[in-house]
Phi, psi and omega in degrees: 000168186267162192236087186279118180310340185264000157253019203231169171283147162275119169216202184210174194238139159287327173236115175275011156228051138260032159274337147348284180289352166270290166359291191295325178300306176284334182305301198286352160286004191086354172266161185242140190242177183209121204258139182238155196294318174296329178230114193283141200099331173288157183199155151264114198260126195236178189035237157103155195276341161217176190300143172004295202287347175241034171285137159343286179309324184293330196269323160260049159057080164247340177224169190199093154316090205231158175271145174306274209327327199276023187266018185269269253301322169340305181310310173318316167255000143065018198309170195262156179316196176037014167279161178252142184214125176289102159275141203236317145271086186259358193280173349303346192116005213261335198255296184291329164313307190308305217287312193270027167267320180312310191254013168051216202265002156267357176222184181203157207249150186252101181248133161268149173204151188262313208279125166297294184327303193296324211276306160309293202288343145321269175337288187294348166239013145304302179302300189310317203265356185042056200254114199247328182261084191233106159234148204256108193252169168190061144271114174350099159354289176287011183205057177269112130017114174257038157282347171182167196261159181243150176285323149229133209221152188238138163264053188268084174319147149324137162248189138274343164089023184274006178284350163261044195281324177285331185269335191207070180302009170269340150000267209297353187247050184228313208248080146211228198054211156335297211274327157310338177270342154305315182291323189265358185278310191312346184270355193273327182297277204314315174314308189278324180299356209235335162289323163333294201289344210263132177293160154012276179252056178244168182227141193248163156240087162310106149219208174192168173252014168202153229282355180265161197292343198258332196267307210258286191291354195273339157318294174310301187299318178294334191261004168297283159349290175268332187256328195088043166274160168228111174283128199260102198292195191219129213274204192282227117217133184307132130101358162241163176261120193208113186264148168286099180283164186299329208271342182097017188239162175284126156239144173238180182220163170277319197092213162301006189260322173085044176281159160273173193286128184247152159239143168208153198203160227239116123247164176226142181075191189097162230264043212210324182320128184299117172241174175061003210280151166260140160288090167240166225237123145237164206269063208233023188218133169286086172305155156213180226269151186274336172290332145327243199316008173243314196295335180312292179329337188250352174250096174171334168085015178277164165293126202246332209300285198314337160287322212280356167238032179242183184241214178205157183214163152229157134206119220086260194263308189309088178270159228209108172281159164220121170268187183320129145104003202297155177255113211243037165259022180269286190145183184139207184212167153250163160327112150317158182258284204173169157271140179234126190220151189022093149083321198263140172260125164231112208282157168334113180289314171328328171248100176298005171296334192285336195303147183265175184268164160004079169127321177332275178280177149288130201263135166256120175243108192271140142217037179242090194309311173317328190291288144018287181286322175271015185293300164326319206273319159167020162293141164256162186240143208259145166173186195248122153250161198283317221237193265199315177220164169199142232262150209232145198204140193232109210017270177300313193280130157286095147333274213177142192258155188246134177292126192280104164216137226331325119262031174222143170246176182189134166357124144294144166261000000 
């Protein structure tokens, strides 16, 4: 079929290496995808028997429904595996998921978001994406902890948003006077606080989702000026339309992809910068023993790989992973885990990284998207089980593990 953007989803596979098995999963929902060149995983989803979003994959974070354009900046700034990385506005999360995919299980990305409502909803599609070398802050941009420097850090800044003006043409007439002019002294507070942070040879990414000229080069041009910065260009990507400013920054457009409008420009250096900083630890978390919360884990028959190299907090009940490198004397949250009340662990259903492989627990193996669905809906499934829980497979896929209550199990919620 032809894959016209404007009838189709944009989305991303969160674990490229299911993506096969994602693949296959969306096929028997009826969508037909079209895998683009640029991000492995990204894709475009056309037809389907109900929308993207009330898809099988969608519902256990195997895709994250994203606009193209906005998955380059992340691409842009390239952090290395083990890297530590500042996301500085991340919710919703669709950008800090590319970052902690980069910098993997030796590094960890810090997303900030100030707004409580954005700050869930960022956490729940961290969580939905089992994205765990995550830690979560929620400070003013423009008042981000001056304790210590980042090698990189993306700055996607608030906008006004006219790079969506075709999804949402009331944009240009929302933002403008006073309050566009409010917007942009706030993106110049975040520009100078997130060069403060950025160490020595480290590289920021600046960016926004829309098209006026005052939001992206005239920022830039004030922050040459006034910070002392050195703008780094940046090349193009197939498959956008990406114009070059006088300033050393991108507008890209989608192109054949249908992306929306972005600006994002590349920086370094500048005259504010943390370099040496010491790093200190407070003592603002009930820690706990990490061989405690790995032997729970091992007697419940979960999966422990994805732990062993964190730590554990609780509060109250509520036990709380923080993975390596998290800087958590910033203050901040980890992942739920799960509860621990007398002894007993019941683990997060949401994070299928715990689910064991094929047999561990008693296995439920779904191939039917209808078997599924009604699972989804609150229907239960009847047998005789051993354990507490028991662990859900969609052929291939590690679901969710479903709580056992005496011969029926059924989802947590």
């Amino acid at each position: 079929m032809s894959f016209d953007p404007k009838r189709c989803r944009a989305f991303r596979i969160t674990t490229p290496s299911l993506k096969e098995e994602v693949l296959e999963v969306l096929t028997l929902e009826g969508f037909e995808i079209e895998e683009l060149p640029f991000l492995e995983g990204a894709a475009l989803a056309c037809g389907g028997k109900k929308p993207l979003g009330s898809s099988i994959m969608n519902r256990f974070g195997y895709i994250y429904i994203q606009d193209l354009s906005s998955m380059l900046p992340p691409l842009y700034l390239s952090p290395p595996p083990g890297s530590r990385v500042l996301d500085m506005c991340a919710s919703p999360g669709g950008k800090t998921s590319i970052l902690s995919s980069l910098v993997g299980e030796g590094g960890v990305v810090v997303a900030n978001e100030p707004n409580p409502s954005r700050g869930i909803t960022l956490y729940k599609n961290m969580e939905r994406m089992n994205q765990i070398g995550v830690w979560f802050t929620s400070h003013p941009g423009e008042r981000f902890p001056l304790e210590e420097g980042f090698d990189y850090i993306l700055a996607d800044v608030p906008c006004s948003g006219w790079g969506t003006v075709e999804k949402n043409p009331a944009v240009v007439r929302l933002w403008r006077g006073k309050r566009i002019r409010r917007l942009i002294s706030l993106q110049r507070d975040i520009l100078r606080r997130a060069i403060a942070l950025l160490k020595g040879e480290g590289r920021m990414i600046y960016s926004t989702c829309t098209t006026n000229a005052e939001e992206n080069e005239g920022q830039i041009e004030w922050a040459i000026k006034e910070l002392g910065v050195e703008v780094e260009p940046l090349p193009p990507v197939e498959g956008f339309v990406c114009e070059s400013t006088p300033g050393g920054g991108l507008r890209i457009s989608g192109g054949k992809y249908g992306g929306q409008g972005f600006f994002v420009c590349c920086v370094r250096g500048g005259n504010g910068r943390l370099d040496n900083i010491e790093e200190r630890e407070r003592d603002n978390f009930q820690w706990l023993d990490p061989e405690e919360i790995l032997a729970l884990l091992r007697s419940e028959g979960l999966k422990v790989e994805p732990f062993l190299k964190g730590r554990f907090y609780c509060r109250g009940r509520d036990v709380f992973f923080v993975c390596p490198h998290a800087p958590f004397h910033m203050g901040g949250r980890g992942i739920f885990l799960g509860e621990l009340r007398d002894g007993v662990f019941s683990p997060n259903p949401a994070l299928r990284c715990m689910v064991p492989d094929k047999g561990v627990l008693d296995t439920i193996v779904m191939d039917s998207v209808r078997e599924v669905e009604s699972l989804l809906q609150g229907n239960s499934l009847y047998g005789d089980f051993k354990g507490r829980f028991v662990s859900l497979y969609f052929k291939d896929l590690p679901l969710t593990l479903l709580r056992v209550k005496g011969k029926r199990c059924l989802l947590s919620r």
